[in-house]
C-alpha positions in Angstrom: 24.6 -49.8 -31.2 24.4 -47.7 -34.0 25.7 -44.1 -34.5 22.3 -42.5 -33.9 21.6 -44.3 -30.9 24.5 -43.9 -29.4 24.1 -40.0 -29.9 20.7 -40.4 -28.6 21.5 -42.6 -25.7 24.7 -39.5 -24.8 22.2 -36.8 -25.5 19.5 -38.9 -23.1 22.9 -39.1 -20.5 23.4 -35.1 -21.0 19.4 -34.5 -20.4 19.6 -36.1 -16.6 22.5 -34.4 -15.5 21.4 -31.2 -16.3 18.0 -31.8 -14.7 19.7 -33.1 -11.7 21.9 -30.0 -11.8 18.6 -28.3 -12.8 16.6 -29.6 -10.1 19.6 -29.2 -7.1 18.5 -27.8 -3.9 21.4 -25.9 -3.3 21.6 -23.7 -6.2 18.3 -20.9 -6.2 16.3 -20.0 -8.9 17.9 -16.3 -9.0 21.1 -17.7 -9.8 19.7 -19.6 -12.7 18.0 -16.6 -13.7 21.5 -15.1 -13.9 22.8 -17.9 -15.4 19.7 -17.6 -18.1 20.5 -13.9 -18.8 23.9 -14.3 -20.2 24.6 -12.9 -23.2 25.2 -16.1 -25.0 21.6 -17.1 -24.3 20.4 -13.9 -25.9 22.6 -14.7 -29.2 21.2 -18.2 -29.1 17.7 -17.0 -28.7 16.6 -16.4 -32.1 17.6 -20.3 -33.1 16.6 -22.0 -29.9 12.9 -22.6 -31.0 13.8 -23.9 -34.0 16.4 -26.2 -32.5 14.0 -27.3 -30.1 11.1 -28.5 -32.0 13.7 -29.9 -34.8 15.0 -32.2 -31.7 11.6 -33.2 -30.3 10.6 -34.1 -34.3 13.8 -36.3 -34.4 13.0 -37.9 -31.4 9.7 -38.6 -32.4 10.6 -39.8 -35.2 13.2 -42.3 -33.9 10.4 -43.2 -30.8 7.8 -44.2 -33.4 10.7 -46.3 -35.9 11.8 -47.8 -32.5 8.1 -49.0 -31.5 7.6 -50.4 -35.2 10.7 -52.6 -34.6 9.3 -53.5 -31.3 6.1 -54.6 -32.8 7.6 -55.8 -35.8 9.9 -58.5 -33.3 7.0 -59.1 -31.3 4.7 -60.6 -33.7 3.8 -64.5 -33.2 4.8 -65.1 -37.3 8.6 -64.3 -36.8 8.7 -66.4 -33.3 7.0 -69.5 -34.5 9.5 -69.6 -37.5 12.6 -69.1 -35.6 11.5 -71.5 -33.1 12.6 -73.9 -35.8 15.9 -72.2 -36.0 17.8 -71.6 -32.4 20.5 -69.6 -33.9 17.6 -67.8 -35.6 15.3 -67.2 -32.2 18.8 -66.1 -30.5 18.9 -63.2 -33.4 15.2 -62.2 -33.0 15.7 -61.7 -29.4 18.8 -60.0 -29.9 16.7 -57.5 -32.3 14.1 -57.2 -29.9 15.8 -56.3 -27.0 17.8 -53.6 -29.0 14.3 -52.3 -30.5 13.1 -52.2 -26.6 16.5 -50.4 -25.5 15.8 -48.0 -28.2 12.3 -47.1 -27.5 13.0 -46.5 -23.9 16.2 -44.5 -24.9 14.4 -42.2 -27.1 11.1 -42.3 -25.3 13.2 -41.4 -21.9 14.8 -38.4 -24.2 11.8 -37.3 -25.7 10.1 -37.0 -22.2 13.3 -35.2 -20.7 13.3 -32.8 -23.2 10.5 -31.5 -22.8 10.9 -31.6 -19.0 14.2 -29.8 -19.4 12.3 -26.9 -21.1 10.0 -26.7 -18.2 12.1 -26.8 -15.6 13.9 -23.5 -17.0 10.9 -22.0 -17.6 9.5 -22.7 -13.9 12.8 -21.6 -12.7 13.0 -17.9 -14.5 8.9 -17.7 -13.1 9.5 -18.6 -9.8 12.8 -16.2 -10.0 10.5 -13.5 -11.0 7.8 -14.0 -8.4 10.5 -13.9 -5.6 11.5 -10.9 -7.4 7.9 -9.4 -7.5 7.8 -11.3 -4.0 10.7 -8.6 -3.2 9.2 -5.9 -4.0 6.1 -6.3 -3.1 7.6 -6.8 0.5 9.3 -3.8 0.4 6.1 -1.5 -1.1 4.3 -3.5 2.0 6.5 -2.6 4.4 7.1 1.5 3.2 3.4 1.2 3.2 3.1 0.2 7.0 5.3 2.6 7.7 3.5 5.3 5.9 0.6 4.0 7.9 2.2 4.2 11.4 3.1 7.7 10.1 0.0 9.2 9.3 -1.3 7.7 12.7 1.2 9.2 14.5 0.4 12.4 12.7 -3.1 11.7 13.1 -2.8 11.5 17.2 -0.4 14.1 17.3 -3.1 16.6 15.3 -6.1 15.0 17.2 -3.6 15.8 20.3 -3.0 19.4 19.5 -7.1 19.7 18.7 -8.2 18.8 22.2 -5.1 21.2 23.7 -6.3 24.1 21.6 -9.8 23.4 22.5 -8.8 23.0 25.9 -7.0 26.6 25.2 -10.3 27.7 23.5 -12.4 26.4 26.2 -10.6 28.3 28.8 -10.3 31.6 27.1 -14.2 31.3 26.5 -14.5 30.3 30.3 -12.2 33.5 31.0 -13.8 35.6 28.3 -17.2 34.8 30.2 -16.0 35.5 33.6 -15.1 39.2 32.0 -18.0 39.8 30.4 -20.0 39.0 33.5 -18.0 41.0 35.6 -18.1 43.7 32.8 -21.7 43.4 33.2 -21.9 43.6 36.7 -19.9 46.5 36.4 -22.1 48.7 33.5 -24.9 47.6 35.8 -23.4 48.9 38.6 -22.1 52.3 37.1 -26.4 52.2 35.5 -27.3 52.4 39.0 -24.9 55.1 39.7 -26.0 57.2 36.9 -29.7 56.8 37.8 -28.4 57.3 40.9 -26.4 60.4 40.0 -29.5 61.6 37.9 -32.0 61.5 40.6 -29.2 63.2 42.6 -29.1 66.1 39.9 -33.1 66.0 39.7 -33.1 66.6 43.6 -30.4 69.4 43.7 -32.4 71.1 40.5 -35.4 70.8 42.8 -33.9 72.1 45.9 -31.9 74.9 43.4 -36.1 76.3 42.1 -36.7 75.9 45.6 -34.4 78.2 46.5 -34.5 80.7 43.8 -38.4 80.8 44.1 -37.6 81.7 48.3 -34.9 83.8 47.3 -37.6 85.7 44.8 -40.0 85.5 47.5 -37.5 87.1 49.9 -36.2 90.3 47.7 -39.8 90.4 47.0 -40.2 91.0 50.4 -36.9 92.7 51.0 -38.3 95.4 48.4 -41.4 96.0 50.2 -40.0 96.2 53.9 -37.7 98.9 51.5 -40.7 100.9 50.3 -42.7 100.7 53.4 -39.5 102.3 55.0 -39.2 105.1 51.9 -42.6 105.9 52.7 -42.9 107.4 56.3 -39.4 109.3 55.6 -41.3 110.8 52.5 -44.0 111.9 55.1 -42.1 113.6 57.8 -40.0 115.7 54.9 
């Protein structure tokens, strides 16, 4: 194997165990999301696309010179003339199998490269929707609590409502029993003045009554006192 595929075949080794440590129950997306904000990544950041797409162009490159070897050892031409030759048919086997084993090797690198990058980027979303998830949950729950508040406050108001109409209703109820008895009472002092009044009428009645008899009777006091004068007058 030469130098380049054996980097490629360690670089394909290093791709599966970091998307089995990746892909590893045991370790949560937050973490990785911690692990993803070091400060190293954020150094690295500005030459990470670059690295990236230079990789997946090397790889491509070495996929597609891989499948030309493939097809170049697979054509009927080079079998039929080293058919003639064992030692010969030996060596174009040989040459295929290592242009197989390459193919897969940088087909199987290619692919987990790009489902490396995925992975991390899956992780840091799913990191920040349990975030969001988080606080979300939390806004929910002040909310429901806000909401069993105001209908606590809400019963409690609608409860101190129907006490102070209760209290309305019964000062109206007691108002209303004064006013009638108020009322019975005006009518009853009414009937005492126009009582009173026809009382006053009656006395001013029997009072002319009187003072026309007591007229009448000096009247006739007077004259019983001149018919008296009179004689006396006669016998001087």
């Amino acid at each position: 194997m030469t130098l380049q595929w054996t980097a490629v075949a360690f670089f394909l080794y290093a791709e599966i165990a970091i998307n089995l440590i990746l892909c590893a129950p045991f370790i949560s997306a937050q973490r990785w999301r911690l692990v993803f904000s070091w400060k190293i990544w954020k150094w690295l950041s500005p030459y990470w696309r670059k690295c990236f797409f230079t990789i997946i162009m090397v790889l491509i490159v070495l996929f597609l010179d891989a499948a030309r070897e493939v097809h170049k050892y697979s054509n009927p031409e080079p079998m039929q003339e080293a058919k003639v030759n064992s030692n010969l048919f030996d060596h174009l086997h040989m040459r295929l199998f290592r242009a197989q084993r390459n193919l897969y090797i940088s087909g199987f690198s290619l692919f987990l490269w790009l489902v490396m990058r995925r992975v991390i980027i899956l992780l840091n979303q799913v990191a920040v929707a349990a975030e969001n998830n988080v606080g979300l949950q939390s806004q929910t729950e002040n909310a429901a609590k806000a909401a069993i508040q105001h209908q606590e406050d809400n019963r409690a108001l609608k409860q101190a409502i129907l006490e102070e109409e209760k209290v309305i209703s019964e000062n109206n109820h007691q108002l209303k029993i004064e006013v009638e008895s108020l009322a019975s009472q005006l009518k009853t002092a009414k009937e005492a003045v126009c009582k009173s009044h026809a009382e006053v009428e009656a006395m001013n009645r029997q009072a002319k009554g009187l003072a026309k008899e007591y007229d009448r009777l000096l009247s006739e006091h007077h004259q019983l006192q001149n018919l008296q004068s009179a004689p006396d007058k006669k016998i001087q």
